[in-house]
C-alpha positions as CSV (number, residue, x, y, z in Angstrom):
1,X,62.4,78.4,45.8
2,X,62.5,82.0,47.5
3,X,63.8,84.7,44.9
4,X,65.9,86.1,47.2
5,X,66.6,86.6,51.4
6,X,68.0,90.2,51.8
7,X,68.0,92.6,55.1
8,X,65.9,95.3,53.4
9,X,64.5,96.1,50.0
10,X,64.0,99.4,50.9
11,X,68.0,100.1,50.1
12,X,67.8,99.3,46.6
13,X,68.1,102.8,45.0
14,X,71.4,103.2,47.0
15,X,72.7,100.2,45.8
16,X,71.5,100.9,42.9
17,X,73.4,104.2,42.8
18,X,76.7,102.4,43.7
19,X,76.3,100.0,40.9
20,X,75.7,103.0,38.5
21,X,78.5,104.5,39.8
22,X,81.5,101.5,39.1
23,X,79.6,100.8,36.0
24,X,81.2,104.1,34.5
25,X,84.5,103.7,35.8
26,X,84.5,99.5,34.5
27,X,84.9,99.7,30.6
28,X,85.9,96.3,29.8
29,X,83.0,94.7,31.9
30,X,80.9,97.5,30.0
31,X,82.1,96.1,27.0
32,X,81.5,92.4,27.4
33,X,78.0,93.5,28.8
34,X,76.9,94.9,25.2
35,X,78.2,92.0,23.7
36,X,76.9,89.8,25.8
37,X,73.4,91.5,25.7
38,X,73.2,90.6,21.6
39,X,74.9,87.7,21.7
40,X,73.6,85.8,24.7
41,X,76.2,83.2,25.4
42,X,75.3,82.5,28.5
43,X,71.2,81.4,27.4
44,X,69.5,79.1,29.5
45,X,73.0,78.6,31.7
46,X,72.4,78.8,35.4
47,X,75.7,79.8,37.3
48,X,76.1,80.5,41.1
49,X,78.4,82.9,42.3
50,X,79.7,83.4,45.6
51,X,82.1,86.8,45.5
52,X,82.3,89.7,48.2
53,X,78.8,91.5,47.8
54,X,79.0,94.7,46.5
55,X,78.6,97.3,43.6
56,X,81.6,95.9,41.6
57,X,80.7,92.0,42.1
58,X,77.1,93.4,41.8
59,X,77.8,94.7,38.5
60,X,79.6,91.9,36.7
61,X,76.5,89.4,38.0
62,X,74.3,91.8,35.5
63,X,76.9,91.3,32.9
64,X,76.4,87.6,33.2
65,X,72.7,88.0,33.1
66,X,72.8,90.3,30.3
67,X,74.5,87.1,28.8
68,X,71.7,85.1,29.4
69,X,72.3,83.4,33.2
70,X,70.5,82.3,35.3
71,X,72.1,83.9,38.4
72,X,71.7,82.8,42.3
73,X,74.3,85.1,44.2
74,X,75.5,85.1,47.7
75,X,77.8,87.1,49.2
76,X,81.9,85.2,50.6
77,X,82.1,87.0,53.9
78,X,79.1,88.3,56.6
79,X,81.1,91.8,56.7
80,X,81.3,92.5,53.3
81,X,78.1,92.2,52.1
82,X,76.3,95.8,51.5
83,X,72.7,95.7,52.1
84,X,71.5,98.4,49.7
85,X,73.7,96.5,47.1
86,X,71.9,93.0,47.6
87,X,68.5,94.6,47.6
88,X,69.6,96.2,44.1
89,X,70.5,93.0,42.8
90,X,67.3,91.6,43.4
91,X,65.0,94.2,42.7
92,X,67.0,94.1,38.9
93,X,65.9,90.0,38.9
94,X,68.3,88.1,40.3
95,X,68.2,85.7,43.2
96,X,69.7,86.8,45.8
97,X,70.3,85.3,49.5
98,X,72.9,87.7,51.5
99,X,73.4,90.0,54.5
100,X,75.6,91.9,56.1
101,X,76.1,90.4,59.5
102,X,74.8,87.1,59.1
103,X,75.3,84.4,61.9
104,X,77.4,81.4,60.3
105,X,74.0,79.4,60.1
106,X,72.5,82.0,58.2
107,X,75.5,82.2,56.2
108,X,75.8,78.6,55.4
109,X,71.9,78.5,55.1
110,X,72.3,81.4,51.9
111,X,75.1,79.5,50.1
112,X,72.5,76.3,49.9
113,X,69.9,78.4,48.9
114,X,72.2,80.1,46.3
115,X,73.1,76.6,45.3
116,X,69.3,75.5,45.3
117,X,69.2,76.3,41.4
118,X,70.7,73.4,40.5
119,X,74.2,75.6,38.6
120,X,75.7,74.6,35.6
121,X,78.9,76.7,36.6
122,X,79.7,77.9,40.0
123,X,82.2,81.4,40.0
124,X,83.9,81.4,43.9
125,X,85.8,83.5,45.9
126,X,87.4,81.6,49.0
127,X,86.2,77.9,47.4
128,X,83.3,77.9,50.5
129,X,80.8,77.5,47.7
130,X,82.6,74.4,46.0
131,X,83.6,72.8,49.6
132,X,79.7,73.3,50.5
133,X,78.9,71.5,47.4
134,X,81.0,69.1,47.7
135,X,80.6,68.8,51.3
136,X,77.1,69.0,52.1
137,X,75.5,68.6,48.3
138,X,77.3,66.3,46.3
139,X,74.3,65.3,45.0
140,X,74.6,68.3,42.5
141,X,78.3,67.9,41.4
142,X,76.9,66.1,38.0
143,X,75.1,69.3,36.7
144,X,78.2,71.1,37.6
145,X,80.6,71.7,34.2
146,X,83.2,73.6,36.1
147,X,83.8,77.2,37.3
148,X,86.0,80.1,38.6
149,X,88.0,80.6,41.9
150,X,88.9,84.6,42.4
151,X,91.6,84.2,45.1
152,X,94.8,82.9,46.1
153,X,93.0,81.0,49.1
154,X,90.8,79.5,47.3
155,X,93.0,78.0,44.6
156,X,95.4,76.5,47.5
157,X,91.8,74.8,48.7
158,X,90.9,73.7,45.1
159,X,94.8,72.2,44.6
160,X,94.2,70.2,48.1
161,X,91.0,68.9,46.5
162,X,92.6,67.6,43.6
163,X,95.9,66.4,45.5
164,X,93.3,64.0,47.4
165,X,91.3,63.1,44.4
166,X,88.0,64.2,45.7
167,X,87.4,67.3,42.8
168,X,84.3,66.7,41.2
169,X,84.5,68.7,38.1
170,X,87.1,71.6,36.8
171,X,88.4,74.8,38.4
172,X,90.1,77.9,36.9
173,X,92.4,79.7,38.7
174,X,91.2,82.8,37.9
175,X,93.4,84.5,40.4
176,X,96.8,83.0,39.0
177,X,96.1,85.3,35.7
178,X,98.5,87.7,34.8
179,X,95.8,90.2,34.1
180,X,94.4,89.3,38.0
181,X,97.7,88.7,40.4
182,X,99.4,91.1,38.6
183,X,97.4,94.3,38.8
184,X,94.4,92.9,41.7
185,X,96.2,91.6,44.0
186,X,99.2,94.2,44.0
187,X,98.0,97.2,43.4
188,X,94.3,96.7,44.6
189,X,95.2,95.1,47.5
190,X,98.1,97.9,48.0
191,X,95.3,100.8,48.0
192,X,92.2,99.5,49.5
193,X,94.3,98.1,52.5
194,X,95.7,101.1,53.2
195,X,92.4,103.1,52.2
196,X,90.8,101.0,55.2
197,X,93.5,100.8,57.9
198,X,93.8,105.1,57.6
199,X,89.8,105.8,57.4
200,X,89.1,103.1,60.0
201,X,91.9,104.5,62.3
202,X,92.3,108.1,61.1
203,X,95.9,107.8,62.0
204,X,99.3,108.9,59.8
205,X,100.9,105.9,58.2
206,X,104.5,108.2,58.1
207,X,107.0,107.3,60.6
208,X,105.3,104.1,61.5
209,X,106.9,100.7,61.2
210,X,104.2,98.4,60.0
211,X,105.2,94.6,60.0
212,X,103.7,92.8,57.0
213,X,103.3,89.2,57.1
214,X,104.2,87.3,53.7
215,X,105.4,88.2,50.5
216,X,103.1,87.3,48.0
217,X,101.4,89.2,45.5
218,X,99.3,90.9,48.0
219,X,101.7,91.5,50.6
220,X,103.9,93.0,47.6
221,X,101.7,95.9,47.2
222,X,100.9,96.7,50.9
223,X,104.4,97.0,51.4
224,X,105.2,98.9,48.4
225,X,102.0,101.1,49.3
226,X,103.2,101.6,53.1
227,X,107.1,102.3,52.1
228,X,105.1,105.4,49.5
229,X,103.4,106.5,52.7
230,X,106.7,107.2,54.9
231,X,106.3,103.7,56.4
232,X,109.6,102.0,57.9
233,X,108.5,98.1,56.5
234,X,108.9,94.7,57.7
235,X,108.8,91.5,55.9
236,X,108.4,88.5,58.0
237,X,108.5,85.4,55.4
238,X,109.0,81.4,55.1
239,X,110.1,81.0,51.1
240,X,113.7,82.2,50.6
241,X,113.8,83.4,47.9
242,X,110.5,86.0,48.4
243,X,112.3,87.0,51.8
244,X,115.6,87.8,49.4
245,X,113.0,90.1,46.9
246,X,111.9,91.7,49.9
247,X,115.4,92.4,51.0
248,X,116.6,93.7,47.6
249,X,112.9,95.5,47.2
250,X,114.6,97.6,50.2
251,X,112.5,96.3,53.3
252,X,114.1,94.6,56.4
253,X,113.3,91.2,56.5
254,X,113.2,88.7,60.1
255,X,111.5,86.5,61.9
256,X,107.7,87.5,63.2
257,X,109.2,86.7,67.0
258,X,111.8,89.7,66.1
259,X,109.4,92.0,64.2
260,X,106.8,92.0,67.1
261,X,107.9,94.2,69.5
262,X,108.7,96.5,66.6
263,X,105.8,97.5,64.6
264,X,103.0,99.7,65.3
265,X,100.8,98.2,62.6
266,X,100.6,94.7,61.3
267,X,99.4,93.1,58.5
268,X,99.4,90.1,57.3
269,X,98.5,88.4,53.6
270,X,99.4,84.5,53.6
271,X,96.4,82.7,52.9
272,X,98.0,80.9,56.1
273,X,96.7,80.6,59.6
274,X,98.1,81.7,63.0
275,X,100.3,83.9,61.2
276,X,99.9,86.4,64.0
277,X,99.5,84.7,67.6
278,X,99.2,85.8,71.2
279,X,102.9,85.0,71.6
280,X,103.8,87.3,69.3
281,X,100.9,89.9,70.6
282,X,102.4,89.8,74.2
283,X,105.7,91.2,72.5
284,X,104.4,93.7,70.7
285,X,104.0,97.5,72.0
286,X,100.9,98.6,74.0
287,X,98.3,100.0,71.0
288,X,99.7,98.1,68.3
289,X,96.9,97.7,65.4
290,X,96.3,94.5,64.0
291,X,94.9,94.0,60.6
292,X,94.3,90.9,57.9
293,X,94.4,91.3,54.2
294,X,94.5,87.3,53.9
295,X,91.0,85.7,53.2
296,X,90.2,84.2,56.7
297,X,90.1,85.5,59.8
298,X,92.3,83.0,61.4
299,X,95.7,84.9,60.0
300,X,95.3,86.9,63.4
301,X,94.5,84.4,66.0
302,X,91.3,85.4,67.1
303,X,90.1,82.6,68.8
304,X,93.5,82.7,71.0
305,X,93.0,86.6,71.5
306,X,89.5,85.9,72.6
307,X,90.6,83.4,74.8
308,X,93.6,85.0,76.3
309,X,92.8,88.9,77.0
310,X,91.2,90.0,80.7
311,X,89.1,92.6,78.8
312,X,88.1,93.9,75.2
313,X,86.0,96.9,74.4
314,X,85.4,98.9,71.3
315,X,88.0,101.0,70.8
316,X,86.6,103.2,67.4
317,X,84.0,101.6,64.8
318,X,85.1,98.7,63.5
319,X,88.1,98.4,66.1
320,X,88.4,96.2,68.8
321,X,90.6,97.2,71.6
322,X,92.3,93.5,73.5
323,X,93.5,94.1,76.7
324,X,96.5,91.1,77.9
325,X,97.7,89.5,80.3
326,X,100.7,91.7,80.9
327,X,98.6,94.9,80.9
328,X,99.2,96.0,76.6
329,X,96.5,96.6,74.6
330,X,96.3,95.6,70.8
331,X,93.3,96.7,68.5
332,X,92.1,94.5,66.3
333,X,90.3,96.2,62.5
334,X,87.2,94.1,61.4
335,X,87.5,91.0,63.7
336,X,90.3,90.0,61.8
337,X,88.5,89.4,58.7
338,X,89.7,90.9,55.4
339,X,90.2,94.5,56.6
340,X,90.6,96.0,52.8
341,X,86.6,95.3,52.5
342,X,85.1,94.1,55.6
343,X,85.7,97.5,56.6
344,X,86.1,99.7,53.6
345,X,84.7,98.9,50.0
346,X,87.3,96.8,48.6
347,X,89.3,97.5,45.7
348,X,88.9,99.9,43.0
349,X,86.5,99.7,40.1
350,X,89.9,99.7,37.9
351,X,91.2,96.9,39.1
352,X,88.2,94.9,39.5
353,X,87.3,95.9,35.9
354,X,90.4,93.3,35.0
355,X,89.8,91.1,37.2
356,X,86.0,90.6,36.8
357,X,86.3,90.6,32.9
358,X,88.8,87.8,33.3
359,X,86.1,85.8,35.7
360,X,83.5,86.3,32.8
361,X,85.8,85.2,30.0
362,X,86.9,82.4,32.1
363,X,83.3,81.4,32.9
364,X,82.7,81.4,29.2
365,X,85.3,79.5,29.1
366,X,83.9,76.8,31.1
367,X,80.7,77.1,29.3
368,X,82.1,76.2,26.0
369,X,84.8,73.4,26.6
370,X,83.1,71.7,30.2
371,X,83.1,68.7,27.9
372,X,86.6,67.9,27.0
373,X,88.3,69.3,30.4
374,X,89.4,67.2,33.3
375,X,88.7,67.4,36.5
376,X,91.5,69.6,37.7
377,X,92.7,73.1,38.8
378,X,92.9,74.3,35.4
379,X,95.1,77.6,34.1
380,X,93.2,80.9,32.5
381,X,94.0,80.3,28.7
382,X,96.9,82.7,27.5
383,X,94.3,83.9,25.0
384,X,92.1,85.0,27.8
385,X,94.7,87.7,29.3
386,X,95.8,88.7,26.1
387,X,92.0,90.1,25.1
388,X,91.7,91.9,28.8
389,X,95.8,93.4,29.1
390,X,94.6,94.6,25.0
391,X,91.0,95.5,26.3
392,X,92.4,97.8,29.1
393,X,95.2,99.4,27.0
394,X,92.5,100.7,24.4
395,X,90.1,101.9,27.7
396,X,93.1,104.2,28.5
397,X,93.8,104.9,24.9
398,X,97.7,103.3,24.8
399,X,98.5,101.6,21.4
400,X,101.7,99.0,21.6
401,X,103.9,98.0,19.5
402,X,103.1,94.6,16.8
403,X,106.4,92.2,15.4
404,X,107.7,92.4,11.8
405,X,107.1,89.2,10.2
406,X,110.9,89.3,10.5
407,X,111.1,90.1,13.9
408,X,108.7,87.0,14.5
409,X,111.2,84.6,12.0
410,X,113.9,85.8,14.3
411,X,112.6,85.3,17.4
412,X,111.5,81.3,16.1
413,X,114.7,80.9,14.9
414,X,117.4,78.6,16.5
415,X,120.3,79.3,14.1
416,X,122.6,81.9,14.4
């Protein structure tokens, strides 16, 4: 089997220098890497991982491999891949098959290869490396004890599986733990979306009305984030209640067919498709800038854009300018795909810190209780986000408050 399929090996020392750099700013992976390193949990254990490759995923596969894995790595999406970053990863050892860029037959060709090895535990980001296996190599769902999923997307794929019966082995929603949703998915999300939309723009966010689609987790901190900037916000929703929160949370809430012709920016987190079509395009002003913080590019209907505009040319790097029917233009960041790191570098070492030492704890989970769980979309243990939430107070030096043994009588207590 090849070691690894990269673009160029000659980038290594700048990934290298990226990896260096989130290293110092990622204490609790730091942590679990020392332990790790002398207590080698992970010995003789092949895993393949399938997260957004860069320094910060980069980083917590040599924590795994400090732990003793064998680690196959591939990246989750063709534009967020960074070159120098999958060179360094395989110049430190590990195998390796991921470019920035990549057809979808190369893509699909590097998550076989990274599945090639045969894993004992499988860590995910989108659930394209579980739906692969079970897809295209069931054959290698018995070797399989179980593994991670990092993202709201991919859980809702892992809870079809398991609605139809077809899961093969057990999957922790790694993204449903407080000490991921919570921090991750609100506050990164929040600043790396709006990191990308300014620097890929270069445009004030202040005065704007930016139209965000959902009200999830995600969609919580980009509107939270745009409302800081001197946004006017819209929340376009399905659930009730969420469309209430956003309403008491102090943003106007409608329906997408109203918010259209309003917004000069519009983003949209669901995990959904066709959240944005042409329909709603053909409403909106000429210029408006279209963006996706969901996992797949079909939240903006590209395929119906492509299909439905009389001309397209780049408008600035990484934006693609959509000329309609009626003579308006709409850009479009990244091709749709996850603007926050298909065209910047994701979220910040801080958050990924939590989120990452959570995906190893989880995966050591998996490691050390495969045998007893079902086959099931399974929750991160209570235990687990208790060690990271303490972990992460102690990085920034916070001590909390403990219960009295009365206090703890008290709060057990039924009587009066």
């Amino acid at each position: 089997m090849k070691q690894y399929e990269v673009r160029d090996m000659a980038l290594a020392p700048s990934g290298h220098q990226k990896i260096e750099w989130v290293k110092n700013h990622m204490p609790l992976l730091s942590g679990l890497e020392e332990e790790f390193r002398q207590t080698r949990p992970f010995e003789g254990v092949k895993i393949s991982l399938s997260v957004h490759l860069e320094a910060k995923t980069a980083y917590l596969c040599l924590v795994l491999a400090a732990g003793g894995a064998d680690m196959s790595v591939t990246g989750s999406n063709v534009l967020s891949t960074q070159d120098d970053v999958a060179a360094a990863l395989a110049d430190s050892g590990l195998k390796v098959f991921a470019f920035h860029g990549a057809t979808r037959e190369e893509y699909e060709r590097h998550i076989e290869m990274c599945l090639s090895c045969r894993p004992n535990i499988v860590i995910d980001d989108g659930c394209d490396l579980v739906s692969f296996l079970h897809d295209r190599r069931p054959d290698l769902a018995e070797e399989v004890w179980g593994g991670c999923e990092e993202t709201t997307t991919g859980v809702i794929r892992l809870k079809a599986m398991e609605r139809e019966g077809v899961l093969k082995f057990p999957m922790v929603a790694v993204n449903d733990a407080d000490c991921k949703h919570l921090f991750d998915n609100r506050y990164g999300t929040g600043q790396s979306t709006w990191d990308s939309i300014m620097r890929n723009t270069n445009l004030i966010i202040a005065a704007k009305t930016v139209v965000v689609v959902g009200y999830g987790w995600c969609s919580r901190g980009i509107a939270m984030r745009a409302a800081a900037l001197g946004a006017s916000v819209i929340v376009t929703e399905i659930n009730p209640v969420k469309a209430i929160e956003a309403r008491m949370d102090g943003f106007q809430v409608m329906k997408m067919e109203q918010a259209a012709p309003l917004g000069d920016i519009f983003v949209s987190a669901t995990g959904c498709a066709w959240t944005i079509t042409v329909d709603h395009m053909l409403k909106m002003k000429d210029g408006a800038i279209l963006t996706n913080a969901g996992h797949f590019n079909c939240e903006v209907d590209m395929e119906g854009l492509e299909k439905a505009c009389v001309e397209k040319k780049e408008a600035r790097k990484n934006i693609m300018g959509y000329k309609l029917p009626n003579g308006k233009w709409v850009n479009v960041i990244a091709e749709g795909r996850l603007v926050n790191i298909a065209a910047a570098d994701g979220h910040p070492a801080e958050i990924m810190d939590m989120s990452f030492a959570v995906q190893a704890l989880s995966a050591l989970y998996v490691k050390e209780n495969h045998e007893k769980l079902e086959h099931k979309v399974i929750d991160v243990s209570g235990e687990i986000d208790d060690k990271v939430a303490r972990r992460k107070l102690a990085a920034w030096g916070i001590e909390i408050d403990t219960l009295t043994p009365e206090q703890e009588k008290y709060l057990n207590s039924w009587k009066l």
